[in-house]
C-alpha positions as CSV (number, residue, x, y, z in Angstrom):
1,X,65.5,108.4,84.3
2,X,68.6,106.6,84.3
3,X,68.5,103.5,86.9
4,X,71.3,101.1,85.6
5,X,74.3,101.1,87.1
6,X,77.2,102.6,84.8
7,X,79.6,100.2,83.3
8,X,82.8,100.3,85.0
9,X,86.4,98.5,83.3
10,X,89.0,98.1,85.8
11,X,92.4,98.4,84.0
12,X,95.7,96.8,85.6
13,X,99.0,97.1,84.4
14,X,100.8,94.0,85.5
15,X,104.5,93.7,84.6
16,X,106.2,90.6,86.3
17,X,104.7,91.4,89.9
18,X,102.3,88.1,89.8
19,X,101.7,87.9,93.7
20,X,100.9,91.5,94.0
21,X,98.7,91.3,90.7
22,X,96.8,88.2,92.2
23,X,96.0,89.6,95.4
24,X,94.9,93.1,93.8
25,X,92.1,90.5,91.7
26,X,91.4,88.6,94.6
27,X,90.4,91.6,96.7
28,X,88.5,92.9,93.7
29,X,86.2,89.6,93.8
30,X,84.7,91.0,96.8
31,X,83.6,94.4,95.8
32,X,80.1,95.2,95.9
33,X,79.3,96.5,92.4
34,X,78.5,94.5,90.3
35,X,78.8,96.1,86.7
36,X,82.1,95.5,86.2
37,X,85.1,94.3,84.0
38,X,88.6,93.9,84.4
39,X,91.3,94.1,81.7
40,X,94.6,93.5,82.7
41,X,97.2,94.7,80.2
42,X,100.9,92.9,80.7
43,X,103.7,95.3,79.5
44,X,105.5,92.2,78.1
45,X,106.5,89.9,81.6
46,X,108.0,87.3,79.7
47,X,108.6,85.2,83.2
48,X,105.2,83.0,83.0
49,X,103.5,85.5,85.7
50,X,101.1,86.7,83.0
51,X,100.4,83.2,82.0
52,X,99.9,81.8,85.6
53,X,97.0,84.4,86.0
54,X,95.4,83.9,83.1
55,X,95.0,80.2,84.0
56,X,93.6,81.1,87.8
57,X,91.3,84.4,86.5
58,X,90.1,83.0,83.0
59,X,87.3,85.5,83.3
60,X,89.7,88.6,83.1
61,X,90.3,90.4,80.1
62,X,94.1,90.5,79.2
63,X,95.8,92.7,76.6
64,X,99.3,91.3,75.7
65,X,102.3,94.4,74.9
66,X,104.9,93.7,72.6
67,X,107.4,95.1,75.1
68,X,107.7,97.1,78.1
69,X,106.5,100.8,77.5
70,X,106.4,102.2,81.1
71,X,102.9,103.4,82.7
72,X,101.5,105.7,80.4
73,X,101.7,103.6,76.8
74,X,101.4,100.5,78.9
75,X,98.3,101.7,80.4
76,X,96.5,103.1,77.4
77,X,96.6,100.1,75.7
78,X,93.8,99.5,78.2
79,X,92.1,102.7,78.0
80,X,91.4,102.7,74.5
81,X,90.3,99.2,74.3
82,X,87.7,100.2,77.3
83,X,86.6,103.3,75.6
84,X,86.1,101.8,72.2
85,X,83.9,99.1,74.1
86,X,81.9,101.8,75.3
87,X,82.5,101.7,78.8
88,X,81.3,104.5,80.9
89,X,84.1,104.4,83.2
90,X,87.5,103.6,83.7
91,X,89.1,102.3,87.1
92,X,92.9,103.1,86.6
93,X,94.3,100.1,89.9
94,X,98.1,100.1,90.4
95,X,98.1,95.8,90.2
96,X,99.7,96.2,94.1
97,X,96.3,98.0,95.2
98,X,93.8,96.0,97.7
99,X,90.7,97.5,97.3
100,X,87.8,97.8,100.2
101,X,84.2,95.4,99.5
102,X,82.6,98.9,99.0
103,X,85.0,101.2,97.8
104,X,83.8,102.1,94.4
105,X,80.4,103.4,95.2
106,X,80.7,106.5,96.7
107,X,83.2,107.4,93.8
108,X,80.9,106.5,91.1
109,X,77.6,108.3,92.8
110,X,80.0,111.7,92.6
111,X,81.5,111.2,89.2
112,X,77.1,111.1,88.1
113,X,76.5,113.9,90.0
114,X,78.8,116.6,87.9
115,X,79.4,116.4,84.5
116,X,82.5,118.5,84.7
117,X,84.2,115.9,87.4
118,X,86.9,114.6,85.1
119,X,88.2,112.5,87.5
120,X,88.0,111.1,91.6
121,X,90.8,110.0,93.6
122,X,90.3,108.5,96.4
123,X,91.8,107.9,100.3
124,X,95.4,105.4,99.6
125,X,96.6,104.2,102.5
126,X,100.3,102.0,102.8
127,X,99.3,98.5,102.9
128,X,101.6,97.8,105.6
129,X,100.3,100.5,107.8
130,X,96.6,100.9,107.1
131,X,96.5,103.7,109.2
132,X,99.4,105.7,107.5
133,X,97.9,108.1,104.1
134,X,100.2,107.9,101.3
135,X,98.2,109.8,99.0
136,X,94.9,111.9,100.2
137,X,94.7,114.1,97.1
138,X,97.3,117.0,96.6
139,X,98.7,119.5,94.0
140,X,101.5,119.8,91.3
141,X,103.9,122.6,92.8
142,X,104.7,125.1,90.1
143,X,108.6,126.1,90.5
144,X,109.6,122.8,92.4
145,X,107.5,121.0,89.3
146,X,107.2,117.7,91.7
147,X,103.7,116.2,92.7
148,X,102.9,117.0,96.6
149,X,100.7,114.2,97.9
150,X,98.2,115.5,100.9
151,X,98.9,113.9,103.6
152,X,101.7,111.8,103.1
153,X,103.1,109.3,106.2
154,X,100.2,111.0,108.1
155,X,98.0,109.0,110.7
156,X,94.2,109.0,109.7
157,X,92.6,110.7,112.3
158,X,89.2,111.9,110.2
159,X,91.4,115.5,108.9
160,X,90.5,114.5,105.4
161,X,87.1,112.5,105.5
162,X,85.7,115.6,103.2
163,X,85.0,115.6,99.8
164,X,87.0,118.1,98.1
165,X,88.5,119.5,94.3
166,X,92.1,118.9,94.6
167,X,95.2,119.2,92.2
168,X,96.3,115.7,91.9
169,X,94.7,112.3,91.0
170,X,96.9,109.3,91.5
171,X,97.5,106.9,88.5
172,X,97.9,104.4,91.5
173,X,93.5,104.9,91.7
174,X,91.6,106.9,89.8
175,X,88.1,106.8,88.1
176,X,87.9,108.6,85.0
177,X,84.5,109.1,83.3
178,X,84.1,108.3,79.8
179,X,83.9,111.9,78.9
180,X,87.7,112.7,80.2
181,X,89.2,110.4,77.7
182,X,87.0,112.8,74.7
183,X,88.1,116.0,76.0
184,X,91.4,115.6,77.4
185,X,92.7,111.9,75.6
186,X,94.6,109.6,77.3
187,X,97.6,109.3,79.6
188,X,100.5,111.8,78.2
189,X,103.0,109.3,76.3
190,X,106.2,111.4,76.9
191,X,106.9,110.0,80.0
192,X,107.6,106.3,80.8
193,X,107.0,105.9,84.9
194,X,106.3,108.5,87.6
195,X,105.3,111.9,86.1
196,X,102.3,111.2,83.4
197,X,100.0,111.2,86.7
198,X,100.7,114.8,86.9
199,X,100.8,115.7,83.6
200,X,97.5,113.9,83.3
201,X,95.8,115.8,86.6
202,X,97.2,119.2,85.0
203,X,95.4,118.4,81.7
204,X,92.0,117.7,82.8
205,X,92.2,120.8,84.8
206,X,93.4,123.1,82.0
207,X,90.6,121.9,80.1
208,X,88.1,123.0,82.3
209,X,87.4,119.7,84.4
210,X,87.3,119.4,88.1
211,X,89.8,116.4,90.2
212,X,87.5,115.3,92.8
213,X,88.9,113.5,96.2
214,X,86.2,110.7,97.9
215,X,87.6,109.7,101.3
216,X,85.4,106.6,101.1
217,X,87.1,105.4,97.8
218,X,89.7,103.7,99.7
219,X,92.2,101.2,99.1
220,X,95.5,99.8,100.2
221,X,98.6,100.6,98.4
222,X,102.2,98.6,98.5
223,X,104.0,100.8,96.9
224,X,106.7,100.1,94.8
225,X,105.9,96.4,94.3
226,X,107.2,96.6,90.2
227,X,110.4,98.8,90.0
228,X,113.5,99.3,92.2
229,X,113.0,102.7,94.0
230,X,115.7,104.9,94.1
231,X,117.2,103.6,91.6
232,X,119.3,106.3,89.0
233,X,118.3,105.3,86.1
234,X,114.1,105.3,86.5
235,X,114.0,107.7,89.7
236,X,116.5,110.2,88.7
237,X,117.6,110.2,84.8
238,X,114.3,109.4,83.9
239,X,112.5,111.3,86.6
240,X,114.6,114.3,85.9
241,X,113.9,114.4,82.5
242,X,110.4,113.9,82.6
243,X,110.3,116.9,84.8
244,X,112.1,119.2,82.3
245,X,109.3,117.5,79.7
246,X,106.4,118.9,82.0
247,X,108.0,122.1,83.0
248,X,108.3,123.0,78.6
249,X,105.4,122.1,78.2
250,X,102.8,123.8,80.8
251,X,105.3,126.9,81.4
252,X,105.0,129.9,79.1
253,X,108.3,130.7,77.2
254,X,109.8,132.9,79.7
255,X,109.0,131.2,82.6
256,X,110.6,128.0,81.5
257,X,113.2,129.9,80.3
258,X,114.0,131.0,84.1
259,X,113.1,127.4,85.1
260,X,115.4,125.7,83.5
261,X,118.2,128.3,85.1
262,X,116.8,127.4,88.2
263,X,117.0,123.7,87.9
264,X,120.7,123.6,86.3
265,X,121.9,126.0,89.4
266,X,120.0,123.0,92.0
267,X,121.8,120.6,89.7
268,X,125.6,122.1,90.4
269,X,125.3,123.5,93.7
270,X,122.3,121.5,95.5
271,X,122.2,118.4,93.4
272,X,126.4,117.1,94.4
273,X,125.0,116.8,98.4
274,X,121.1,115.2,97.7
275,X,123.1,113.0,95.3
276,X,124.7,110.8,97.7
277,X,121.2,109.7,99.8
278,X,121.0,106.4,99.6
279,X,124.4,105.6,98.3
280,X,126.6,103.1,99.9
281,X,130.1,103.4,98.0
282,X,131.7,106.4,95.7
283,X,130.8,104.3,92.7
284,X,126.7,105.0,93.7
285,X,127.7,108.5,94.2
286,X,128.8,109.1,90.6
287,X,126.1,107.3,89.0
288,X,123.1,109.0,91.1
289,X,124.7,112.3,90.7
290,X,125.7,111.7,86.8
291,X,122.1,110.6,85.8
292,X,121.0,113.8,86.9
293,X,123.3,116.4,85.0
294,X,123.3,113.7,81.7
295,X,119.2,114.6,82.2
296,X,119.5,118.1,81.9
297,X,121.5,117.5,78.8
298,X,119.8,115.0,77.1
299,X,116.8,117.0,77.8
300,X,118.0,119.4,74.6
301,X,117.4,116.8,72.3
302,X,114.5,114.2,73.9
303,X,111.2,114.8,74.3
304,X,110.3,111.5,75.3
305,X,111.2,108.9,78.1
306,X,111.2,105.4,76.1
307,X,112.5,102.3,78.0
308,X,115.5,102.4,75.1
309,X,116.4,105.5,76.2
310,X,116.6,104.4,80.0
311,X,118.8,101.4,78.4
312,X,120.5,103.5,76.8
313,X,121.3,106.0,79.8
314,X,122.2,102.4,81.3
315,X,125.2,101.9,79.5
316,X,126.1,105.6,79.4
317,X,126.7,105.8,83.4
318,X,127.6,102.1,84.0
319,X,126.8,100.2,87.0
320,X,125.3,101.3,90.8
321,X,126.3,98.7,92.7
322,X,123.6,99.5,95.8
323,X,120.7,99.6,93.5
324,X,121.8,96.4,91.4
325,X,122.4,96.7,87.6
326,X,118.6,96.8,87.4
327,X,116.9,99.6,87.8
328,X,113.3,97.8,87.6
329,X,112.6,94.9,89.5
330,X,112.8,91.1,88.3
331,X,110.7,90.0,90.5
């Protein structure tokens, strides 16, 4: 009879957000299990934060990237190490998580319980409202091809304190069991920010393996804390193109065929008024609504979303003077 508790690596991506990264470890101090690591993979900071940590958590694990590769290669880097180390689990933390003393319990005694769970999400509440969801599960809709978090700017009162199979398991927090990562792989590479959690969630399905949501595997999310939301060049260029990646690659033939039809009449006759939310000046305007048609273009010819491409989508559509010149965060 098996009596030990499973080994568990928690694996945070940490790319120049220090005081978020710090109080994501701190809160992670207090948790009740005990057979635990953490690896911390940086995605190439290059502003001290990384070095600043690993002088105040020398007991962390830290994986150093060559270079900003977004969420999914970042990310892996962590995954692979923990799987070759023979970890029975994998905690996937956004670094701007807090986690609850007991939180990882209840997701752990589920994942043992089925050997076709290939992953549990859990109840994500904002951490500046604690009583507000901000991800409770969900599904990947099939025509819109956009992730539809259960939930969402809801108040907690108890509707989704059962256990449930859903569609959709947050990168943000997710435990995925050692066997995932042998029949499904890793984090889909094609996609640098946003859309590998769905891709991800639509390949352990496919293969057969069940998304599990634990209410009491709970923690506190700040959303946001490492990239400029909004922005044209991550949220739009890149998140457009991602989609089109998804949508080729989980549609049959014909149906992306009509898909793609569907999206490029949205992108000339829905697209010009969405375009200008957020925008504060004419010059916004034509950046936010040019990322998205140069997306459906460049989509012809890339398959993947590389952070030289975003660059280089940069310098194609010039500046957005709302959203700074910097469409991920410096801070």
């Amino acid at each position: 009879m098996k009596t030990a508790q499973p080994r568990i690596c928690i694996v945070l991506l940490h790319w120049k957000d220090y005081n978020d990264t710090k109080q994501c470890l701190l809160s992670l101090e207090n948790i009740t299990y005990k057979n635990y690591s953490i690896t911390i993979v940086d995605n190439f900071s290059n502003d001290n934060s990384i070095e600043k940590l690993q002088a105040e958590f020398p007991d962390v694990k830290y994986i150093l990237n060559s270079g900003n590769l977004g969420f999914s290669c970042g990310v892996n880097a962590g995954l692979r190490d923990a799987y070759k180390s023979g970890f029975d689990y994998v905690l996937v933390l956004n670094n701007d998580m807090v986690v609850n003393p007991g939180f990882l319990e209840p997701a752990i005694a589920i994942a043992e319980k089925d050997q076709k769970i290939g992953a549990v999400t859990g109840k994500i509440m904002f951490k500046a409202t604690p009583n507000i969801f901000w991800h409770a599960g969900g599904h990947i809709d099939p025509f819109r091809v956009q992730g539809v978090a259960r939930g969402k700017d809801e108040e907690d009162r108890g509707q989704y304190d059962e256990i449930c199979e859903t569609g959709w398991a947050s990168g943000a927090m997710s435990l995925i069991p050692r066997r995932t990562f042998e029949k499904v792989g890793y984090f889909p590479e094609e996609h640098f920010f946003g859309q590998e959690e769905w891709d991800y969630s639509t390949a352990i399905l496919r293969s057969g393996l069940k998304i599990i949501y634990v209410p009491d595997f709970k923690g506190l999310h700040e959303v946001g804390g490492s990239y400029n939301a909004g922005h044209p060049i991550l949220n739009v260029y890149g998140g457009y193109l991602s989609k089109m990646i998804y949508a080729e690659k989980y549609m049959s033939p014909i149906a992306w065929k009509i898909w793609r039809i569907a999206f490029w009449v949205y992108l000339k006759f829905k697209w010009p008024i969405l375009a200008r939310e957020g925008c504060k000046c004419e010059e916004d305007y034509r950046v936010r609504f040019g990322a998205g048609l140069m997306a459906f273009k460049d989509h012809k010819t890339i398959k993947r979303v590389d952070l030289a491409q975003l660059e280089n989508a940069a310098r194609r559509l010039g500046p957005a003077p709302s959203w700074g010149n910097d469409w991920v965060s410096e801070s």
